[in-house]
C-alpha positions as CSV (number, residue, x, y, z in Angstrom):
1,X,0.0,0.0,0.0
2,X,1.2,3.3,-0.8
3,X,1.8,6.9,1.2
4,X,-0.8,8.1,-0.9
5,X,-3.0,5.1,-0.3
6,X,-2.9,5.4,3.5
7,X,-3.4,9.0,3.1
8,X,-6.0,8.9,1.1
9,X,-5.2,11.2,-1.3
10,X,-4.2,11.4,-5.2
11,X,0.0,11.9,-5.4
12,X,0.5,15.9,-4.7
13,X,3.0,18.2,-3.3
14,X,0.8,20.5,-2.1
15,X,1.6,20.9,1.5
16,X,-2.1,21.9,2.6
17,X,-3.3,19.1,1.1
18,X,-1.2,16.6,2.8
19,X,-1.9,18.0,6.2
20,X,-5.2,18.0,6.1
21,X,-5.1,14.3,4.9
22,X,-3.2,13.6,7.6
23,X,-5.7,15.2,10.2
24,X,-8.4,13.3,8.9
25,X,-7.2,9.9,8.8
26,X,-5.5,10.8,12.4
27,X,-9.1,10.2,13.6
28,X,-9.5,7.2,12.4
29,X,-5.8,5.7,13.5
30,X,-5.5,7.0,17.3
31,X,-2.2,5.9,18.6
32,X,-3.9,4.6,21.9
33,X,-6.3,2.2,19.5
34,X,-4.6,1.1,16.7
35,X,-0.7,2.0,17.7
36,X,0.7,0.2,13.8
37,X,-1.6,1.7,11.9
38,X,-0.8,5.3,13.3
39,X,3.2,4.6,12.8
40,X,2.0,3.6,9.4
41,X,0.2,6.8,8.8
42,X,2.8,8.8,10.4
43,X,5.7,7.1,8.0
44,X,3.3,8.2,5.2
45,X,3.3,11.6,6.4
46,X,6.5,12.6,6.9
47,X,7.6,10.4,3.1
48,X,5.0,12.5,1.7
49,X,5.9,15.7,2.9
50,X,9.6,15.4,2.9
51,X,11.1,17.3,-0.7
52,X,8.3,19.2,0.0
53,X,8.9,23.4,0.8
54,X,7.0,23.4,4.0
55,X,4.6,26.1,3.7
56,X,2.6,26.4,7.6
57,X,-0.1,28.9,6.5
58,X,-2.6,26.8,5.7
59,X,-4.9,26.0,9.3
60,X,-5.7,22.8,10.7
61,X,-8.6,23.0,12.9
62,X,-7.6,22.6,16.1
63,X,-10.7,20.6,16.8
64,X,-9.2,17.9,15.1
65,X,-6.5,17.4,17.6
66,X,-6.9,14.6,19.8
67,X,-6.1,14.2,23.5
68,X,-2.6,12.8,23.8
69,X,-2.2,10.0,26.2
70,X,0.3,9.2,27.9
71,X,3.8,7.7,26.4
72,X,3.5,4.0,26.2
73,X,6.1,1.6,28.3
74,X,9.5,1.2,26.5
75,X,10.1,-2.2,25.0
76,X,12.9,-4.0,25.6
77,X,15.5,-4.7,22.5
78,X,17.3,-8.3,22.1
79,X,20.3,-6.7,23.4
80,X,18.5,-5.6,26.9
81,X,18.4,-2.3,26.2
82,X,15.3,0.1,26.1
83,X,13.6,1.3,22.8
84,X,11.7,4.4,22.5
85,X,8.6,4.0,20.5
86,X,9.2,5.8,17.0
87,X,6.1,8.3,18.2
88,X,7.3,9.5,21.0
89,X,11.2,9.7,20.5
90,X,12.5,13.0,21.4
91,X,13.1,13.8,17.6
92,X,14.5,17.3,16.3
93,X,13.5,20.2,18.5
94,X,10.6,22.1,16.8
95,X,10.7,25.0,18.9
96,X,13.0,27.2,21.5
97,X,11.9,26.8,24.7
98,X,11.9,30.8,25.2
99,X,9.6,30.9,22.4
100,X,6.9,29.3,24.5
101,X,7.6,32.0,27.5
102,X,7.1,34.8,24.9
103,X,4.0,33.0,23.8
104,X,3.0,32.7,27.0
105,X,3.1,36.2,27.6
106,X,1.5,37.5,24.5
107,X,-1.6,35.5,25.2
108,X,-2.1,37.5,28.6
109,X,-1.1,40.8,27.2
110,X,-2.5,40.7,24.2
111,X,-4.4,38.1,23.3
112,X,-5.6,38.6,19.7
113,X,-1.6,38.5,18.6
114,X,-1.3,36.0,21.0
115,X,-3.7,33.1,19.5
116,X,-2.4,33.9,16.2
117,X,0.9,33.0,17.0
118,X,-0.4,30.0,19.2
119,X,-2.2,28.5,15.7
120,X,1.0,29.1,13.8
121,X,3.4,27.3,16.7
122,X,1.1,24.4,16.9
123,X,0.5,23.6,13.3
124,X,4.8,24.0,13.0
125,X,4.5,21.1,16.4
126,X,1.9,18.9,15.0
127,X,3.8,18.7,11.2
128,X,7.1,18.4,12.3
129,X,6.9,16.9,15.8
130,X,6.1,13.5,17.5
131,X,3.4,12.8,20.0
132,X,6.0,13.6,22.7
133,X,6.8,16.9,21.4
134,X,3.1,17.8,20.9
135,X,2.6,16.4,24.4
136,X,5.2,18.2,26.2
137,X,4.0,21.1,23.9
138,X,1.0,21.4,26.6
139,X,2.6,21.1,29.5
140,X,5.4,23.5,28.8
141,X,3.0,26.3,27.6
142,X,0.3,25.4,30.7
143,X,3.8,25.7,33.3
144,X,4.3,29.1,31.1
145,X,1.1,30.5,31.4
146,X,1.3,29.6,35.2
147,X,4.3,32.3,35.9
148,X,2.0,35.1,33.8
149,X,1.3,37.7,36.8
150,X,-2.1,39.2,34.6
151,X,-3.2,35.4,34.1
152,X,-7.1,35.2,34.5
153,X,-10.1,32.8,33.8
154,X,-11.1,33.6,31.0
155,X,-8.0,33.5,29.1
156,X,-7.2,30.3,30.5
157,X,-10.4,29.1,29.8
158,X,-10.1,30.3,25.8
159,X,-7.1,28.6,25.7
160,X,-8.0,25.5,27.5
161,X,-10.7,25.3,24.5
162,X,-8.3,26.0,21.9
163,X,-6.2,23.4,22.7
164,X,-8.4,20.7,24.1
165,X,-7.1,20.9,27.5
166,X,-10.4,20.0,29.2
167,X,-9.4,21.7,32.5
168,X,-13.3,22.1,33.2
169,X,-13.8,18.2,33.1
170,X,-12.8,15.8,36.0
171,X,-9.7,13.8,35.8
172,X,-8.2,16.2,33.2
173,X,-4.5,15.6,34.0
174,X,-4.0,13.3,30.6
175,X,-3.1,16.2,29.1
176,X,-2.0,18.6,31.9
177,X,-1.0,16.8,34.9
178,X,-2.3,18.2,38.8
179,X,0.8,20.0,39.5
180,X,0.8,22.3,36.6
181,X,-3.3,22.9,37.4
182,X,-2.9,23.6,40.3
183,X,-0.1,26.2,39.6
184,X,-2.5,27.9,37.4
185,X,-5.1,28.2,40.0
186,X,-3.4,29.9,42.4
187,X,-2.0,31.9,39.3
188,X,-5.6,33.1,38.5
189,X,-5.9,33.5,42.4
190,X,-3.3,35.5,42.7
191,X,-4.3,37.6,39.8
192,X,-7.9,38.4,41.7
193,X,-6.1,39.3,44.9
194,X,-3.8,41.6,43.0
195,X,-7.0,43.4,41.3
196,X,-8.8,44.0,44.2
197,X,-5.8,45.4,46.3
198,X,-5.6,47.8,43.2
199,X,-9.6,48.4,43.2
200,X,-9.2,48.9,46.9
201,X,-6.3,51.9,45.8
202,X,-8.5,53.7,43.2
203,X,-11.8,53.8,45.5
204,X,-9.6,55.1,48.0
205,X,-9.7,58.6,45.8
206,X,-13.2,58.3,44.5
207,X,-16.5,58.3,46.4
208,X,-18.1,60.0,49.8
209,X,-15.4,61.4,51.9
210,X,-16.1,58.5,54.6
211,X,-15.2,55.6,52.5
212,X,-12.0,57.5,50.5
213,X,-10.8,58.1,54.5
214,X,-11.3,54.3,55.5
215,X,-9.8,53.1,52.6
216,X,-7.1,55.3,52.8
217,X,-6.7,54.7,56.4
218,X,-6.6,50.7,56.0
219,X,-4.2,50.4,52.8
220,X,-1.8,53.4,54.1
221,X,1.0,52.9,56.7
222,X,0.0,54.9,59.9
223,X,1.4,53.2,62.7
224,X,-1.1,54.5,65.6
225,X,-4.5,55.3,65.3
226,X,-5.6,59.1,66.3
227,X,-8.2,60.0,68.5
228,X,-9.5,62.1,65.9
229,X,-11.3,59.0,64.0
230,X,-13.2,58.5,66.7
231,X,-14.8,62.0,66.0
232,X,-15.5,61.0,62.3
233,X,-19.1,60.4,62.0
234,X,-19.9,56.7,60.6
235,X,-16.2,56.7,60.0
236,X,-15.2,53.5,62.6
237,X,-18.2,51.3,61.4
238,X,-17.0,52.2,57.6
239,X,-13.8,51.2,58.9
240,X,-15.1,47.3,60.1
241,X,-17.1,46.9,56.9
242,X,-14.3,47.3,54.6
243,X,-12.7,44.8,57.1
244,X,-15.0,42.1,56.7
245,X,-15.5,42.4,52.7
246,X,-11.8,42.5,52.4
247,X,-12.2,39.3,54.6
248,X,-15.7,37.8,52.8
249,X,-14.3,38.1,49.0
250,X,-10.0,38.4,49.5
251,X,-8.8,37.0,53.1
252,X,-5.2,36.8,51.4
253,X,-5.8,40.9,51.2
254,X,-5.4,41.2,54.7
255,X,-1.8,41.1,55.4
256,X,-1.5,44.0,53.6
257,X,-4.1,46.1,55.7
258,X,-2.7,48.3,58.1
259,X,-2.3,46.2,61.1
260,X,-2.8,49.3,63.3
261,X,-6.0,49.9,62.2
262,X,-6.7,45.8,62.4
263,X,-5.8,45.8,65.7
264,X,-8.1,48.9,66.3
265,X,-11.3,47.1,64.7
266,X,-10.4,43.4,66.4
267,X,-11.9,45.5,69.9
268,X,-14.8,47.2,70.0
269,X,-14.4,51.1,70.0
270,X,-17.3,53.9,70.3
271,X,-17.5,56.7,68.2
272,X,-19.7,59.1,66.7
273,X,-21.7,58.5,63.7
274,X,-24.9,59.8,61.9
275,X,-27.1,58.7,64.0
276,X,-25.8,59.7,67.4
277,X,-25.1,63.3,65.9
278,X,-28.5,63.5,64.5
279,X,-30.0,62.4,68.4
280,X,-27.8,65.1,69.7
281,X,-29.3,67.7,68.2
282,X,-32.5,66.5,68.0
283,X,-32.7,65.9,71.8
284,X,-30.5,68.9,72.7
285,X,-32.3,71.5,70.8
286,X,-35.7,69.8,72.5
287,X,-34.5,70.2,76.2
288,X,-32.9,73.6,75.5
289,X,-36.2,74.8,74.2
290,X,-38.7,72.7,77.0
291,X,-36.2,73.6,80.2
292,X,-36.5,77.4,79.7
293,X,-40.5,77.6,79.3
294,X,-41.5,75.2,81.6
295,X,-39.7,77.4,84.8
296,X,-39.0,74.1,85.9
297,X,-36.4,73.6,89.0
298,X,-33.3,72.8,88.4
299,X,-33.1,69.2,90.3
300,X,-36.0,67.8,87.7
301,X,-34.4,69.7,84.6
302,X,-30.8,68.2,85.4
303,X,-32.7,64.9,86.0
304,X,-34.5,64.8,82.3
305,X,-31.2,65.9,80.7
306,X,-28.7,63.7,82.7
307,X,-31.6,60.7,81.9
308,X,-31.1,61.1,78.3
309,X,-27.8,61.4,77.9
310,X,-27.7,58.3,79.8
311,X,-29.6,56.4,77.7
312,X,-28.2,57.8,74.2
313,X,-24.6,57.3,75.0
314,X,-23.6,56.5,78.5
315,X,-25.6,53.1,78.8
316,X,-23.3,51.8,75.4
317,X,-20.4,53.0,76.3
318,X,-21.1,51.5,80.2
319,X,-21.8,48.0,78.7
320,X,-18.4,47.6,76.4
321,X,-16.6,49.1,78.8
322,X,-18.0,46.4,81.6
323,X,-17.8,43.6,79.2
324,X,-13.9,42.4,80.4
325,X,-15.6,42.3,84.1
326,X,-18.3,40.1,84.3
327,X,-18.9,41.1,88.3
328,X,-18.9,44.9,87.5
329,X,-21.0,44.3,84.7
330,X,-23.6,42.2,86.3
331,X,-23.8,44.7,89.2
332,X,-24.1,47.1,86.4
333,X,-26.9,45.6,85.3
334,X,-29.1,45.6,88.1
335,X,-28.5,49.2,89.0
336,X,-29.8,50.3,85.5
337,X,-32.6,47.3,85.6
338,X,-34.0,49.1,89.1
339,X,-33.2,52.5,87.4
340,X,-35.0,52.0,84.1
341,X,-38.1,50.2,85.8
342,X,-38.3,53.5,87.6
343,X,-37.9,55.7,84.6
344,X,-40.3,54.1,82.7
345,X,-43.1,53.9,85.8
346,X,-42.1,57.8,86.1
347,X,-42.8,58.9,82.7
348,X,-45.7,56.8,82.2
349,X,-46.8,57.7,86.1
350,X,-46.6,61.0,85.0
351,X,-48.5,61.7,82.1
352,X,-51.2,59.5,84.0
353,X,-51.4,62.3,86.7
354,X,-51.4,64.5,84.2
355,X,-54.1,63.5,82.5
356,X,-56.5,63.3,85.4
357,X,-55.5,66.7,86.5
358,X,-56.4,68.3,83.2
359,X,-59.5,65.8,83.0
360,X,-61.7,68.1,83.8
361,X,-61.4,70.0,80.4
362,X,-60.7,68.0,78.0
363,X,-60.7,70.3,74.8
364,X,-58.0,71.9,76.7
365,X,-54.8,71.7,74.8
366,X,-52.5,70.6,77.5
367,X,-54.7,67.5,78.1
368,X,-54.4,66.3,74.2
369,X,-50.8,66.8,73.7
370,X,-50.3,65.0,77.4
371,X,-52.7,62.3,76.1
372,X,-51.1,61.9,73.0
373,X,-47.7,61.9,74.6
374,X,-48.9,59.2,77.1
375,X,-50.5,57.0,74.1
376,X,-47.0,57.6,72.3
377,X,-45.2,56.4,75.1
378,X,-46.6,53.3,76.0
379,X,-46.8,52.0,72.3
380,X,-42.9,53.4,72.6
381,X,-42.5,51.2,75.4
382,X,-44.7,48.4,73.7
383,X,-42.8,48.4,70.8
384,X,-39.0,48.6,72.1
385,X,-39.2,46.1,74.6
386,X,-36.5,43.2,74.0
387,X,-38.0,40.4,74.2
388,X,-35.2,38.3,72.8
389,X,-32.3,39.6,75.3
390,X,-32.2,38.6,79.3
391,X,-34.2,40.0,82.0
392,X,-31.7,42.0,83.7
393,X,-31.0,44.3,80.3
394,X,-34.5,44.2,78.7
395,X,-35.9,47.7,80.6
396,X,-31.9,49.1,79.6
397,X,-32.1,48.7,75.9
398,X,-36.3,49.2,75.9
399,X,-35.7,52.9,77.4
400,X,-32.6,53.1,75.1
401,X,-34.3,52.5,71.6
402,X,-37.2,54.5,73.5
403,X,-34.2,57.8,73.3
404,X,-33.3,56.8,69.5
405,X,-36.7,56.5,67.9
406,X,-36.3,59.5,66.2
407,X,-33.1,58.4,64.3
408,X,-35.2,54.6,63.7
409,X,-38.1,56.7,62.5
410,X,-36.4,58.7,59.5
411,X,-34.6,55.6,58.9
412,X,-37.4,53.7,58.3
413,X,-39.1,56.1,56.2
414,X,-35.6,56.3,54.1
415,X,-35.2,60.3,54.9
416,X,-38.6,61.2,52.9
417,X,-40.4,64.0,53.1
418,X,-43.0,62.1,54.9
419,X,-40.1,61.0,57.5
420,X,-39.6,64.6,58.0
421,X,-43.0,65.3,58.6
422,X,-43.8,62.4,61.1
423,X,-40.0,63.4,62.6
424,X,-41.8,67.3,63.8
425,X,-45.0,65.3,65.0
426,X,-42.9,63.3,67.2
427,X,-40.8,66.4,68.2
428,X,-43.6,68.2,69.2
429,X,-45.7,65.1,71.1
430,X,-42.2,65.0,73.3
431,X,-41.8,68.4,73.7
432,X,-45.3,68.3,75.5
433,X,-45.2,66.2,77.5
434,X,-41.6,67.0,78.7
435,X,-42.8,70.4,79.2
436,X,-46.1,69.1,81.7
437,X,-43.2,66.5,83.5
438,X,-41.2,69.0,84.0
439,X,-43.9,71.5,85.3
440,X,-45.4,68.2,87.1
441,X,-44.1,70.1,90.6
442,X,-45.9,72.5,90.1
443,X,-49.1,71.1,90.7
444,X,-48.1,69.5,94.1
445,X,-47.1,73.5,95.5
């Protein structure tokens, strides 16, 4: 049988035509199932080709390729030594090993250039080399594309395609073995890591002034945190949030935080923030107006103010501080359990009293606002009571939330205009019935 017989073409020296002979009868011997008549087709190949210009232009799909196994056993000659099967002797080098590295790199940095010159490289491998050329073809550009610092997904997943690869499919290591896959994931690892620590950089000069200080605080190299970010509103919380998405989506990202600043958001801190500014003012500009009109003495008007601060910042502050002692904080907690059971029975005792005073006329405006003050309360009271926490620090944190419903109610209304609006009606049911507490004295003269 002739070259042209196994390759199943009429006698020509066209190159193009031979190699795509070649290709197609290539599916039909596989070296793994019918070993002879592959040698057979590749003596035909390389007779037919040889005295032949080699001309690589012409494109073999690359869907043709098969997956190469692994190198048979060597065979032992009648001498004792060890023969090298014909298809997968070492042969004459097809390619410089630095060629791969600069194809390597072109197909991260430019990839368009790159898979051109990857089609031209592998048609020169598959004409001219053996199975273990072609073989250690793979491996040697998968080990290359492994030490590519921009190496990502997709390219490798273009190129896995291209070449057959199958890194996507289980027991894919016929082709490339675990080592060399597992270099390339941590590769593409690596290359995520790197991008976010550089999208971490460039928000750090874009965006609201809180978040370009936090990230500039957490990728910069202070060595001691000021006192001065505690004074930042909203800044320390902005601070533990980049924290824990820098832990959720890149953990390896946090050695290069500023430890400082890890260290600072490890223990809990307090500090002002948006909400505890806007309670300020809201409850500060409240007393200052109620204190003055009422004529109220000064032991109930320091009382009222020294109760609210309490409960807006103090009782916090009181319960992370306590939190290393558990015999201080337990004692703690039963001082401010007796102290809020006897804020609440105050206010609500005295808005009762109120009420039955001013009975007598109703339409009176005094006895609405002190009845709507009193109905506020208790569905206040209702409403921010604990349930889910223990005994001893349910009347704390009910009387707390009771001092930051003004800051929960814009919240919940998402800073509307209607928010605003309900925000004065609350304003002004707690200015009355301060005001009548605080003139509650008066009444027993």
């Amino acid at each position: 049988m002739s070259i042209w017989q196994i390759l199943d073409i009429e006698p020509t020296d066209d190159q193009a035509a031979i190699r795509r002979a070649y290709a197609r009868r290539l599916k039909q011997f596989r070296p793994d199932a019918d070993p002879e008549g592959y040698q057979r087709l590749r003596e035909a190949f390389e007779q037919a080709k040889s005295g032949v210009s080699h001309d690589f232009t012409s494109f073999i799909s690359l869907d043709d390729r098969l997956a190469w196994p692994q190198a048979p056993e060597q065979t032992e000659a009648a001498d004792g030594a060890l023969v090298q099967p014909a298809a997968f002797s070492d042969g004459v080098p097809v390619y410089h090993p630095e060629r791969i590295a600069q194809l390597a790199a072109q197909l991260v940095e430019t990839e368009m250039v790159g898979f051109a010159e990857l089609d031209a490289l592998w048609q020169s491998v598959c004409g001219e080399g053996n199975l273990l050329q072609q073989q250690l073809f793979h491996r040697q550009l998968a080990a290359a594309l492994a030490q590519q610092p921009e190496l990502n997904d997709a390219i490798l997943h273009r190129i896995s395609l291209h070449l057959g690869w199958q890194l996507e499919e289980y027991g894919a290591n016929h082709v490339i073995p675990d080592d060399i896959q597992q270099a390339l994931d941590q590769r593409i690892r690596q290359t995520e890591v790197d991008r976010g620590w550089k999208l971490l950089q460039l928000d750090a000069g874009q965006g609201k002034v809180v978040d370009r200080l936090a990230l500039k605080l957490l990728t910069g190299s202070r060595s001691e945190v000021s006192f001065w970010i505690r004074l930042v509103p909203g800044l320390i919380e902005k601070i533990v949030v980049r924290v824990n998405d820098v832990q959720r989506d890149y953990p390896e990202l946090r050695e290069r935080l500023n430890p400082a600043f890890l260290h600072f958001v490890r223990t809990q801190r307090m500090g002002l923030n948006p909400a505890g500014l806007f309670l300020m003012v809201f409850w500060g500009f409240l007393l200052s107006v109620a204190v003055p009109m009422s004529d109220a003495a000064p032991l109930p008007a320091t009382l009222v103010c020294v109760l609210v601060a309490f409960y807006l910042f103090i009782h916090g502050a009181l319960l992370l501080g306590l939190s290393r002692w558990k015999t201080l904080q337990a004692c703690y907690l039963l001082l401010e359990f007796v102290l809020s059971i006897a804020a609440a029975l105050a206010l609500f005792g005295g808005l009762s009293f109120i009420l039955v005073v001013e009975a007598p006329d109703r339409s009176r405006p005094t006895f609405l606002l002190s009845l709507g003050g009193g109905l506020l309360l208790l569905a206040l009271l209702w409403h921010s009571w604990p349930g889910h926490q223990p005994w001893l620090m349910r009347p704390g944190m009910m009387m707390a939330r009771v001092a930051a419903t003004p800051w929960t109610l814009i919240k919940t209304l998402a800073f509307s205009y209607p928010a605003i609006i309900c925000s004065v009606i609350y304003f002004v049911l707690c200015f009355a019935s301060i005001f009548q507490l605080l003139r509650l004295p008066l009444h027993w003269r």
